[in-house]
C-alpha positions as CSV (number, residue, x, y, z in Angstrom):
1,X,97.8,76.0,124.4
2,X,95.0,74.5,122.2
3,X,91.8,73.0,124.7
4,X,92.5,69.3,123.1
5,X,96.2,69.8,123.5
6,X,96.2,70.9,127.5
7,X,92.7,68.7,127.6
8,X,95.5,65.9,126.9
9,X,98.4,67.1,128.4
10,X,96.7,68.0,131.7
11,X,94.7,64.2,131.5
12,X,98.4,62.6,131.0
13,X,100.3,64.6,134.3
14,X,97.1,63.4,136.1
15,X,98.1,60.0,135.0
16,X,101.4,60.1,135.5
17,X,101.2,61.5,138.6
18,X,99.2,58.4,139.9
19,X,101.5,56.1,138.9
20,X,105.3,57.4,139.0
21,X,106.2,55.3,142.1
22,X,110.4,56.0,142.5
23,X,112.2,53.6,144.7
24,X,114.4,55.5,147.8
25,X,118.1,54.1,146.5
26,X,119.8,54.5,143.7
27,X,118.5,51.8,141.5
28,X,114.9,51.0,140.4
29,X,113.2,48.1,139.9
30,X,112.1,47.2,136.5
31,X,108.9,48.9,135.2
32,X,106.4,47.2,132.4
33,X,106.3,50.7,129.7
34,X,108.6,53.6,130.9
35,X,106.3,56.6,131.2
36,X,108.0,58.8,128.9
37,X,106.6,56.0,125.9
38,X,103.3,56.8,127.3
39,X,103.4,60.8,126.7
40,X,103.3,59.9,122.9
41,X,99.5,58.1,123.5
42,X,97.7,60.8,122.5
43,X,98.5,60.1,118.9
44,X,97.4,61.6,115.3
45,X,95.6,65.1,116.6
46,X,97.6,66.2,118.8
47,X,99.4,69.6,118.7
48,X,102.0,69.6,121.2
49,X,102.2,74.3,120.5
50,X,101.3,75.9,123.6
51,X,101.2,79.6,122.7
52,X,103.9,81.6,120.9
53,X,106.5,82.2,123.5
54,X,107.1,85.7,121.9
55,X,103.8,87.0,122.8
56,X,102.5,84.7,125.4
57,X,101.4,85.8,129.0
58,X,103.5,82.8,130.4
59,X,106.8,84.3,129.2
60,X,105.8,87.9,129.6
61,X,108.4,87.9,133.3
62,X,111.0,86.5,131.1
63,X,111.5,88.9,128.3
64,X,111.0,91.7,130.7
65,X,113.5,90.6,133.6
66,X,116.3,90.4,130.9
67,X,118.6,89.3,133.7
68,X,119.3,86.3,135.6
69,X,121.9,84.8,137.7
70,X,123.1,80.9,137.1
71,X,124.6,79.5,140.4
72,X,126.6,76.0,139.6
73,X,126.6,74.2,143.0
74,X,127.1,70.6,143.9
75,X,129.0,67.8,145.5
76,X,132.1,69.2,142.9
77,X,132.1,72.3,144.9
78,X,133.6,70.1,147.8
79,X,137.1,69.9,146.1
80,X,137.1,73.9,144.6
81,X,138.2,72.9,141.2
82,X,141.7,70.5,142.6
83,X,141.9,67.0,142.7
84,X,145.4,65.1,144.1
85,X,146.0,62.0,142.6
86,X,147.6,59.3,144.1
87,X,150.6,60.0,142.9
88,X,150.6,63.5,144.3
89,X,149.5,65.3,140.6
90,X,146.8,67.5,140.6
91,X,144.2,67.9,138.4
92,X,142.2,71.0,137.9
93,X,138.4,71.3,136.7
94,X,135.6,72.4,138.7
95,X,132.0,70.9,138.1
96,X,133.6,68.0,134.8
97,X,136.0,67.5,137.3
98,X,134.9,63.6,138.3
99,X,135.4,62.8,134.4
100,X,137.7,64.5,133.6
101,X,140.4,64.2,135.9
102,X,139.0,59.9,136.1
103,X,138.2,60.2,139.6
104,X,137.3,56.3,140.2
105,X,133.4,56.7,141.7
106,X,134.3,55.1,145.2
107,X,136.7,58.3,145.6
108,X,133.9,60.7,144.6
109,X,131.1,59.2,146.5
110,X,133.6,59.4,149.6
111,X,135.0,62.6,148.9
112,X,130.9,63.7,148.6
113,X,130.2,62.4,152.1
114,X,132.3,64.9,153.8
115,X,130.5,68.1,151.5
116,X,128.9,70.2,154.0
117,X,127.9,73.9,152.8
118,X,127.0,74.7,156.0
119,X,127.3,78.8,155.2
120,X,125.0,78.8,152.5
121,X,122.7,81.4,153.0
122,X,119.5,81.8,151.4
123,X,119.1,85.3,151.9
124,X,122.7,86.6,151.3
125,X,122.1,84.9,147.8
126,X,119.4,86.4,146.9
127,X,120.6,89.7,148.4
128,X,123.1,89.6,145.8
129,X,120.8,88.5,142.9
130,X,119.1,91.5,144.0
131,X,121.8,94.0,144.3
132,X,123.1,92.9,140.7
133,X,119.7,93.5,139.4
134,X,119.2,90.5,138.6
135,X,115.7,88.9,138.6
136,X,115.7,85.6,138.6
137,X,118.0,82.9,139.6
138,X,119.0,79.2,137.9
139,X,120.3,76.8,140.3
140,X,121.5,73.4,139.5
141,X,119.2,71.0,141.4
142,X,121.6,68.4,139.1
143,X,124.3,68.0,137.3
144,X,126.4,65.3,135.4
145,X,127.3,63.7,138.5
146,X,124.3,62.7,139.1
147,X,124.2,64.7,142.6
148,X,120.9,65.9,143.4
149,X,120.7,69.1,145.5
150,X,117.8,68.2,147.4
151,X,116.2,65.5,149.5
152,X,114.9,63.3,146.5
153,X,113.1,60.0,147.1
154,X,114.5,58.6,143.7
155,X,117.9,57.7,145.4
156,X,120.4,57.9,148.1
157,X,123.3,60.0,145.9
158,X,121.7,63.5,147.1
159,X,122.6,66.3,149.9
160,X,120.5,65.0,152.5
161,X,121.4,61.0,152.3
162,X,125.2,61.2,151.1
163,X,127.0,64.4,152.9
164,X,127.9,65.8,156.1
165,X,124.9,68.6,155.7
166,X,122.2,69.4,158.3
167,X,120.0,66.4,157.7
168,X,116.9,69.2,158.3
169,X,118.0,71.9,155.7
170,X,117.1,71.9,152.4
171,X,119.1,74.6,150.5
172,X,116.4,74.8,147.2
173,X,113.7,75.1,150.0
174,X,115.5,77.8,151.7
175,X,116.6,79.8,147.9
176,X,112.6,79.4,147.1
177,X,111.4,80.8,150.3
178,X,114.4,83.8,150.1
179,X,113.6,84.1,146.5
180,X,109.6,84.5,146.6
181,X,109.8,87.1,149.9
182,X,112.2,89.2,147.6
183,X,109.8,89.4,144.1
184,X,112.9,87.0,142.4
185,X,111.6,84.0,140.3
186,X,113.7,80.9,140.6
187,X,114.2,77.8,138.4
188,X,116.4,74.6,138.5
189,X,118.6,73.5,136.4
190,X,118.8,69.5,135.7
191,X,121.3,67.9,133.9
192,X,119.7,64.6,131.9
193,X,123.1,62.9,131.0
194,X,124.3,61.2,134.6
195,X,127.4,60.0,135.3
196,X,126.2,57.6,138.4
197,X,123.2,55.9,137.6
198,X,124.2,52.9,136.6
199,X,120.5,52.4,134.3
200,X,121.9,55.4,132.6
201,X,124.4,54.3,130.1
202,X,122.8,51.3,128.6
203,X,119.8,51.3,126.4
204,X,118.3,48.3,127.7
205,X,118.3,49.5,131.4
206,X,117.8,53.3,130.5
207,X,114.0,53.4,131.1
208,X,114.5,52.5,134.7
209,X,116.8,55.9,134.8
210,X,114.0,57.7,133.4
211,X,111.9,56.9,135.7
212,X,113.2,58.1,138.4
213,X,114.2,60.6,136.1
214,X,110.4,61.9,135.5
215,X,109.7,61.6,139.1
216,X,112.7,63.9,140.6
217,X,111.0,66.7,138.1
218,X,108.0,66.2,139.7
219,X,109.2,66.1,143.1
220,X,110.8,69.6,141.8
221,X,108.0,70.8,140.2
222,X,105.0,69.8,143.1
223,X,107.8,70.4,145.5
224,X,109.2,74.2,144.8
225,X,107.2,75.5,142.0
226,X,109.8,76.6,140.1
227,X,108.8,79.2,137.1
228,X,111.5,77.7,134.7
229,X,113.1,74.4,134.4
230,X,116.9,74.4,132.8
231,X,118.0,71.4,130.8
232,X,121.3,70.5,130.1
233,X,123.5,66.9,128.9
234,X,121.1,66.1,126.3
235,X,124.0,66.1,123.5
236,X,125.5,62.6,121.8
237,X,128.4,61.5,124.2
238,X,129.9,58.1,125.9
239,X,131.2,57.2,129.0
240,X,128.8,56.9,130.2
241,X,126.7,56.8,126.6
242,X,124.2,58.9,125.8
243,X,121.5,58.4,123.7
244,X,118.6,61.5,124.6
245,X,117.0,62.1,121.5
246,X,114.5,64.6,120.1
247,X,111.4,62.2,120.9
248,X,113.1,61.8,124.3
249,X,112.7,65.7,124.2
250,X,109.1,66.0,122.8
251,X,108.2,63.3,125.6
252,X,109.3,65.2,128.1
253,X,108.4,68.5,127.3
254,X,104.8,67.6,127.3
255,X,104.9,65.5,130.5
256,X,106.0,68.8,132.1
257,X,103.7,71.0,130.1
258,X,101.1,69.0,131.4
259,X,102.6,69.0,135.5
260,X,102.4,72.6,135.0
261,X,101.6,74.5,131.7
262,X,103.2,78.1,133.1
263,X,106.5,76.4,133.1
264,X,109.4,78.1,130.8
265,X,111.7,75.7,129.6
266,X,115.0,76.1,128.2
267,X,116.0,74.6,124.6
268,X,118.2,71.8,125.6
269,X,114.9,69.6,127.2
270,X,115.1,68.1,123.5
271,X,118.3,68.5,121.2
272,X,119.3,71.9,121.6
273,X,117.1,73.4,118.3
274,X,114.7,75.8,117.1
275,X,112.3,73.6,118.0
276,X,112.5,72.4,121.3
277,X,111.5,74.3,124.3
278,X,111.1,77.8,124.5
279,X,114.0,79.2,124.4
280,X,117.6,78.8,122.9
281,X,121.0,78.8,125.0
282,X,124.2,80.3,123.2
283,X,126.7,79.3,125.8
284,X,129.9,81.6,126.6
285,X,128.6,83.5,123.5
286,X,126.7,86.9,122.0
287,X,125.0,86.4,119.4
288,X,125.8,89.1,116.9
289,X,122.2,89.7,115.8
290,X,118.7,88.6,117.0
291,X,118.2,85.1,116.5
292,X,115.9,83.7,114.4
293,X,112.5,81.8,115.3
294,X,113.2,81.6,118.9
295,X,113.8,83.4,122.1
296,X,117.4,83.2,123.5
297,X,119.1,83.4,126.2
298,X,123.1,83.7,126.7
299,X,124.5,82.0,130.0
300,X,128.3,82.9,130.5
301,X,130.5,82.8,133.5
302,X,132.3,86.2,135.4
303,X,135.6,83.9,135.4
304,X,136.6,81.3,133.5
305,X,134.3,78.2,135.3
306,X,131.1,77.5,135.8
307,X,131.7,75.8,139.6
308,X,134.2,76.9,142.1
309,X,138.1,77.3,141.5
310,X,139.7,78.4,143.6
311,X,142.8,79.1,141.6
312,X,140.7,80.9,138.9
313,X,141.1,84.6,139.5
314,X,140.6,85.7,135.4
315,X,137.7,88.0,136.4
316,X,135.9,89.8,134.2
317,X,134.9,93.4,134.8
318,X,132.6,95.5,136.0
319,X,132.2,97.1,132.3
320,X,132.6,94.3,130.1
321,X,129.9,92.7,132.0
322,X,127.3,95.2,132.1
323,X,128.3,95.9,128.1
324,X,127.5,92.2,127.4
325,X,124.1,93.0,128.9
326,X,123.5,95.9,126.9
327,X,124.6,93.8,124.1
328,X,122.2,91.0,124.7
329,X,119.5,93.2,125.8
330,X,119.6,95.2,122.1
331,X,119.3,91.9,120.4
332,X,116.0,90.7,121.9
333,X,117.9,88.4,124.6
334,X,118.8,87.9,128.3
335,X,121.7,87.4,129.7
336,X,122.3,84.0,132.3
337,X,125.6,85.2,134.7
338,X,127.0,82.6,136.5
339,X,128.4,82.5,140.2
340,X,129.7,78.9,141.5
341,X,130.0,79.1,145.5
342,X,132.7,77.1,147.3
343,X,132.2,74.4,149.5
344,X,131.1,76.1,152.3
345,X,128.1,77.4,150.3
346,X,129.2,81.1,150.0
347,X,129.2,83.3,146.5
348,X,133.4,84.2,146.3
349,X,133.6,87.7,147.1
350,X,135.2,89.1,143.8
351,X,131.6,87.8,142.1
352,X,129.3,89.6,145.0
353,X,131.3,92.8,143.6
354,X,131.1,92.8,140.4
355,X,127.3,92.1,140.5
356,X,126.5,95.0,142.8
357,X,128.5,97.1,140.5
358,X,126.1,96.1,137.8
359,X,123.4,96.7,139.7
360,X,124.5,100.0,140.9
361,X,124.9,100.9,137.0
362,X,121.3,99.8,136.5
363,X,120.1,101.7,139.4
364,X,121.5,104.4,138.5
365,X,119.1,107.1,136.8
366,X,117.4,104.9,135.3
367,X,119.6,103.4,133.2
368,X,118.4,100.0,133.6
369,X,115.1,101.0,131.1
370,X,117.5,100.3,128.7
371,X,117.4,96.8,129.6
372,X,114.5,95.9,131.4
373,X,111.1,95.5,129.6
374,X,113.0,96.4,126.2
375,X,114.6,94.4,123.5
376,X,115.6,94.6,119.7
377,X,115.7,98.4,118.9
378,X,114.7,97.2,115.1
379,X,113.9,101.1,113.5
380,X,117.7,101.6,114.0
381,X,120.9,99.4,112.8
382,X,123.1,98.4,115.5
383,X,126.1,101.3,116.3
384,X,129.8,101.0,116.1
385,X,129.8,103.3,119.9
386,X,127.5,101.0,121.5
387,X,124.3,99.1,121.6
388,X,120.9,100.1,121.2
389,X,117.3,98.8,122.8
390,X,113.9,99.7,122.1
391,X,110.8,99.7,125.0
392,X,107.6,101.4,123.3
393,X,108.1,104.8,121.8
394,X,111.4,105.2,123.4
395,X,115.3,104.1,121.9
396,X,117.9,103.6,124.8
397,X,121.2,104.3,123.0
398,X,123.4,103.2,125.6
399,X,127.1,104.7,124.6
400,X,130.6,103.0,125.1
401,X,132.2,104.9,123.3
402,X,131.1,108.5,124.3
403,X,132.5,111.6,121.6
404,X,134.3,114.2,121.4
405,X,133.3,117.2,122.3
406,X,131.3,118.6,119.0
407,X,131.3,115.4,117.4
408,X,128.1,113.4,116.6
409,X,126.9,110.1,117.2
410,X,125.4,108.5,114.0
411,X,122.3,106.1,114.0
412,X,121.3,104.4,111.0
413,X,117.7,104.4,110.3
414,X,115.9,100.9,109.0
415,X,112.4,102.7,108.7
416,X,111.2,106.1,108.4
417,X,110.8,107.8,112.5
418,X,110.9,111.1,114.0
419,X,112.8,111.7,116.8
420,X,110.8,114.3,119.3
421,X,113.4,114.4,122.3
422,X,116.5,112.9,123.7
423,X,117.9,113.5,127.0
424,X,120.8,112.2,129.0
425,X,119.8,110.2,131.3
426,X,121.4,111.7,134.9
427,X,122.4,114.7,133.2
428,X,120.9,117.7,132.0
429,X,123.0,118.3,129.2
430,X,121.3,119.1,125.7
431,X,121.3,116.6,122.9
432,X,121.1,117.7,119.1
433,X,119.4,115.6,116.6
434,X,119.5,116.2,112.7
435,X,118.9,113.9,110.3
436,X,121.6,113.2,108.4
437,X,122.8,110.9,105.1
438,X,120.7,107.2,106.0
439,X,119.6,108.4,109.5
440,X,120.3,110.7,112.5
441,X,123.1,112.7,114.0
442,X,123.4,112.8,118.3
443,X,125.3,115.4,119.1
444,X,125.5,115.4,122.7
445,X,126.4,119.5,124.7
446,X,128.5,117.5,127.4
447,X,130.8,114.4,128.3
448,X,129.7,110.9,129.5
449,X,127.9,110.9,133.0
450,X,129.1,107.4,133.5
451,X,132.0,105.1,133.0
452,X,130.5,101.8,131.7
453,X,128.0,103.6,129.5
454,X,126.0,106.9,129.1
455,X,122.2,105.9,127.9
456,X,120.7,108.4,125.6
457,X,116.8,108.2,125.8
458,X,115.1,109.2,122.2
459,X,111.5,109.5,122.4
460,X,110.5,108.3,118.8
461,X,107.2,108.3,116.5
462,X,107.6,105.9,113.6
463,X,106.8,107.7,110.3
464,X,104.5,106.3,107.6
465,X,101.3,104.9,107.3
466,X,100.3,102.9,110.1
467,X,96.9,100.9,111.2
468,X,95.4,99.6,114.4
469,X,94.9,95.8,115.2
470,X,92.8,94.4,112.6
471,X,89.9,92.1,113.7
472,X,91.2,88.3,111.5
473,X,89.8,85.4,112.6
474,X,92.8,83.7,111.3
475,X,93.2,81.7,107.8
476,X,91.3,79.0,105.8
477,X,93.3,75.8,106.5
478,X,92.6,72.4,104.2
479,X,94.2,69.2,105.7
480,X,94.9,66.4,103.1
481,X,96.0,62.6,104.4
482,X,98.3,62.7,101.4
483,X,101.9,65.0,101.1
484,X,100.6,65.2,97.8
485,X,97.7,67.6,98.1
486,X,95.7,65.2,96.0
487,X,91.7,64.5,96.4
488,X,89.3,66.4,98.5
489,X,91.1,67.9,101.9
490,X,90.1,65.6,105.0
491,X,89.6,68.8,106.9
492,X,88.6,72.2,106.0
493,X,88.5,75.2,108.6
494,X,89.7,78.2,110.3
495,X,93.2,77.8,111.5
496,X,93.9,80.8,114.1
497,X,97.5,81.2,113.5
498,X,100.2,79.0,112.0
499,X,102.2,78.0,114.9
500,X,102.1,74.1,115.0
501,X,104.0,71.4,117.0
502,X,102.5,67.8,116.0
503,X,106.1,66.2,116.4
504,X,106.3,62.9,115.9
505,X,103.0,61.4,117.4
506,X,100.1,64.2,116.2
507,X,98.8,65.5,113.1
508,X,96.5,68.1,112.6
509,X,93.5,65.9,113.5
510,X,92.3,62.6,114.6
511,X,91.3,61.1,110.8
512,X,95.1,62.3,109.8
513,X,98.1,59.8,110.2
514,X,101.1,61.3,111.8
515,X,102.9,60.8,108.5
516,X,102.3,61.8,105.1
517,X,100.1,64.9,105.5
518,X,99.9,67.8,103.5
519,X,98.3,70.9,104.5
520,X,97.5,74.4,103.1
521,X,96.9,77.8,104.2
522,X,94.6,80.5,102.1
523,X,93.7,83.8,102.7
524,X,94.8,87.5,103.5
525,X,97.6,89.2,105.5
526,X,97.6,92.4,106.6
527,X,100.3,94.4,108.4
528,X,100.0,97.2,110.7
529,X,102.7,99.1,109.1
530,X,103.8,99.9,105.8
531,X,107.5,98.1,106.1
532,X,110.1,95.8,104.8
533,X,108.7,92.6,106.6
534,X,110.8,89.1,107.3
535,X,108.9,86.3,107.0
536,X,110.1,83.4,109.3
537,X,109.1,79.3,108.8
538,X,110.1,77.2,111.1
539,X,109.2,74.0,109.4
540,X,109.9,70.1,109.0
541,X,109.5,68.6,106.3
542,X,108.7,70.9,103.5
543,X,107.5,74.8,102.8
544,X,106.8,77.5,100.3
545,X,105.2,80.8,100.9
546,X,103.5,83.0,98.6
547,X,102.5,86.5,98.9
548,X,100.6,88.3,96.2
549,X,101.0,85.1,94.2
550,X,105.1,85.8,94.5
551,X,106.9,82.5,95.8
552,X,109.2,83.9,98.7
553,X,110.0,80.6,100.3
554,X,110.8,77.4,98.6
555,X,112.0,74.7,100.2
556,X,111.1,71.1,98.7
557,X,114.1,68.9,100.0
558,X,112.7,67.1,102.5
559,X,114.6,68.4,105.9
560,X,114.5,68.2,109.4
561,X,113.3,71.8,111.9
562,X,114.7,74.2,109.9
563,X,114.2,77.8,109.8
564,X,113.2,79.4,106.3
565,X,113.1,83.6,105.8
566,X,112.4,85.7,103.2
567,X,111.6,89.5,103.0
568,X,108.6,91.5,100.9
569,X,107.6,95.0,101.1
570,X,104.0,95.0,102.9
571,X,101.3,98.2,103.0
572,X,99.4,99.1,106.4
573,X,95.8,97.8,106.5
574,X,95.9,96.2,103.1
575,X,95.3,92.4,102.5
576,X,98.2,90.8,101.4
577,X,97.3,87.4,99.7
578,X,99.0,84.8,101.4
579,X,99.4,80.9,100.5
580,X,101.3,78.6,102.4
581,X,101.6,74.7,101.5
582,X,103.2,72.4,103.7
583,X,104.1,68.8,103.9
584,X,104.9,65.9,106.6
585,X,106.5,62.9,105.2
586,X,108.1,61.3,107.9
587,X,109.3,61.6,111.5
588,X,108.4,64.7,113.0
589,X,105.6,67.7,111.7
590,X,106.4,71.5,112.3
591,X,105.3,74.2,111.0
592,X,105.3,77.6,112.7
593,X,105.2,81.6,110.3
594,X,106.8,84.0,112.1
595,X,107.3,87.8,110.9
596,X,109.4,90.8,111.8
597,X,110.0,94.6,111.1
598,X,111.4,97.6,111.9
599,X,108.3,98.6,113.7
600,X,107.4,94.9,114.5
601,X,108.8,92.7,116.9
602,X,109.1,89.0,115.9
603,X,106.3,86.9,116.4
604,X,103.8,84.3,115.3
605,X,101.7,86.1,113.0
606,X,98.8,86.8,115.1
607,X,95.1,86.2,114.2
608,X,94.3,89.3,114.4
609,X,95.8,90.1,111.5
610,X,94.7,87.0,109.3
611,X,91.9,86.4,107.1
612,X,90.3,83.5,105.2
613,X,89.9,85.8,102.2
């Protein structure tokens, strides 16, 4: 985060802080500016980029943990996915299951007064967390209903006030407490659409819901210290309508920045994009490649629903669920495994075993390098027989689909390496490499040591020319008042990297309207390695990139966060000339240059590796 934009962020949590006053039932008075329209004070200036979340110290426990469990629990759990109508029907859903089966409200709140999940246990949870190997843990603190999960001051409609629970427990005290003696990091999940609150659904009373909104994050964030916050409900929707939109996101998102600026926040805080928070959240899905421009995460279920069913025994297995890891892991992203407890509080047994039999496959010799700590294997295309990550100088081949005896496993190279051992790992059984046709032949001496998959560990050494960090201060960066580059620049300087967030309310600096800016980049680009590079924008309104005078990205039409990539053949050490012009016309100002290789990871382009000539 730049000094002027924590200066700022940290000057408006103070602020905020000293004046977000919730009332103790459900409703709230009304207020004379909602907060959230005072985050966007700062104005022309500000850049709302913290760090590149690729790189950054403040992600590092993310994208090395790799694995998480999601717990769905709330005042739903009470009816474990049935509902009896009064004219004896039932309807099944578990945590949609007040809208979708039109459960009048009167019924819900009554049926949530009797919810009392008196056997959840702290510990056991995070026992299981643990045995799955999983390293953090996602609960909802919220969801659609509007039910919060702890003892919030914003309302009556939460655990403490409306239920039949211990009046003295607090279950996200008692998972934080668990979570922290056992090394675990623990987040909350917070659903902004709410069915309940009746400010929620109508534009004119909506600032009083957010409000109260603001202040139950801070009671979560002063009150647990939770290392990750997990939006959700923040699409287009009625009944009740919703109308979040992406400067309801950017709003947000720096309000919490500045409550705590170590926070990792999920992409749905805004409207789901490339854009918005730090990481994106494919749902029930794998992506089939790494995505573009952002982190990611995948958060699926082990049945079929997110909260408890109790009818819902479609399971899925010990293998496919460790594969889907391996899967995710190879492709640079974590994996987000629901359990949904019943109403009682207590993880259904069938999920307890299936996580410990992932985390017995992970603890098993150690097999779990393969996940943890690694991520897009990049020298090597991704194999028909399995999935691949990379950690360092070492390839984890983890194999599905295991030979026959004699027969090799192919790898397709994307970059010149060497390959200077590979090893079983719990086996001492030999392993042959040749290079063969576009890469390498693995021709293991034995059979598969395990039944989910047998991890092959290549010790590597990328081939080609290759140079250490270079010493860039960054590139020389004119700002003009104009989208039209016209006239002297208003600004001329040393930008560090290009990783920019001015949204809708900043601009690069205080003499430059938020709208109708044009700015552009000069100077040198050198890579480490002598590769095919991707070049990644992530840009709104307009871009084009040169290198060595070649236009590799053109994009003109005016457009809202897009992502932009071209590829160009780069030499170690030497200074590629680099030009970038970009343009803000209206609404909101990104602009972010991202690049990628065989033998480098995505991320921002770093200074280091920038130069003003």
């Amino acid at each position: 985060m730049s000094g002027l934009s924590r200066g700022l962020s940290l000057l408006l949590g103070l602020f905020l802080a000293l004046t977000l006053t919730g009332p103790s039932a459900t409703a709230a008075p009304s207020v004379a500016a909602p907060e959230a329209d005072r985050a966007a004070e700062p104005g022309p200036g500000t850049d709302y980029a913290s760090d590149d979340p690729f790189t950054s110290a403040r992600t590092s426990w993310w994208r090395q943990d790799r694995f998480g469990m999601f717990i769905h629990f709330g005042a739903y759990s009470q009816l474990e996915g049935e509902y009896t109508r009064a004219d004896g029907t039932v309807c099944r859903d578990a945590e949609w299951i007040k809208r979708n089966c039109q459960i009048p409200t009167s019924e819900y709140e009554d049926m949530a007064q009797g919810f009392n999940p008196s056997s959840f246990d702290a510990k056991a949870v995070v026992k299981a967390a643990k045995d799955a190997g999983q390293r953090y843990i996602v609960i909802t603190s919220k969801h659609h209903d509007g039910y919060a999960m702890w003892p919030t001051k914003q309302n009556t409609w939460n655990l403490r006030d409306h239920s039949s629970f211990d009046k003295k427990r607090d279950i996200l005290a008692e998972l934080k407490t668990a979570a922290d003696r056992a090394g675990i990091k623990l987040g909350f999940y917070y659903s902004i659409w709410d069915w309940h609150d009746p400010d929620f659904g109508d534009p004119a009373t909506f600032p009083k819901y957010r409000e109260r909104m603001y202040a139950q994050l801070k009671e979560l964030v002063d009150g647990y210290d939770p290392a990750l916050l997990w939006f959700d409900g923040e699409w287009d929707a009625d009944n009740p309508t919703n109308t979040w939109s992406p400067k309801d996101g950017e709003q947000l998102e720096a309000y919490l920045r500045g409550l705590d600026p170590d926070l990792v926040i999920n992409n749905r805080v805004g409207k789901r994009r490339v854009v918005d928070g730090d990481y994106g959240t494919p749902e029930q899905e794998i992506p089939d490649a790494q995505v573009d421009g952002q982190l990611w995460e995948s958060c699926m279920t082990l049945n079929g629903h997110w909260g408890f069913a109790k009818y819902d025994g479609n399971w899925k297995s010990p293998r496919t669920l460790a594969r889907n890891l391996l899967d995710i892991a190879g492709r640079g992203g974590n994996y987000l495994l629901n359990v949904g407890p019943d109403k009682l509080g207590r993880i259904p047994q069938p999920s307890v075993d299936r996580l410990r039999e992932i985390g017995s496959w992970l603890g098993t010799s150690g097999q779990g390098r393969a996940v943890y700590g690694a991520g897009s294997a990049g020298l090597v295309a991704e194999p028909g027989w399995g999935a691949v990550s990379r950690s360092g100088n070492r390839l984890y081949a983890s194999v599905t689909s295991w030979p026959a005896a004699g027969q090799p496993l192919h790898l397709t190279a994307r970059a010149p390496f060497e390959v200077t051992r590979a090893r079983v790992l719990g086996s001492d059984q030999k392993v042959a490499v040749a290079a063969a046709g576009d890469g390498f032949d693995l021709t293991p001496s034995g059979g598969p040591v395990d039944d989910i998959a047998s991890v092959i560990e290549l010790t590597v050494e990328p081939s080609g020319a290759s140079v250490p960090p270079g010493r860039g201060t960054g590139l020389r960066q004119e700002v003009f008042a104009n989208d039209t580059f016209t006239g002297p620049p208003v600004v001329t300087r040393t930008d560090r990297t290009v990783n920019h967030a001015w949204r809708t309310a900043g601009s690069p600096d205080a003499r430059v309207p938020a709208d109708r800016f044009g700015v552009r980049w000069t100077g040198s680009l050198v890579p480490r390695h002598s590769q095919t590079y991707t070049l990644t924008t992530v840009s709104d309104d307009t871009v084009r990139v040169w290198i060595d005078g070649k236009l590799l990205i053109d994009n003109t039409t005016p457009h809202t966060a897009k992502v932009d990539k071209a590829t160009v053949d780069l030499r170690a050490g030497q200074r590629h000339a680099i030009k970038i012009e970009y343009t803000e016309q209206t609404g909101e100002a990104h602009m972010k240059l991202l690049w990628s290789s065989p033998g480098q990871p995505q991320q921002i382009v770093p200074r280091t590796q920038l130069y003003t000539s």
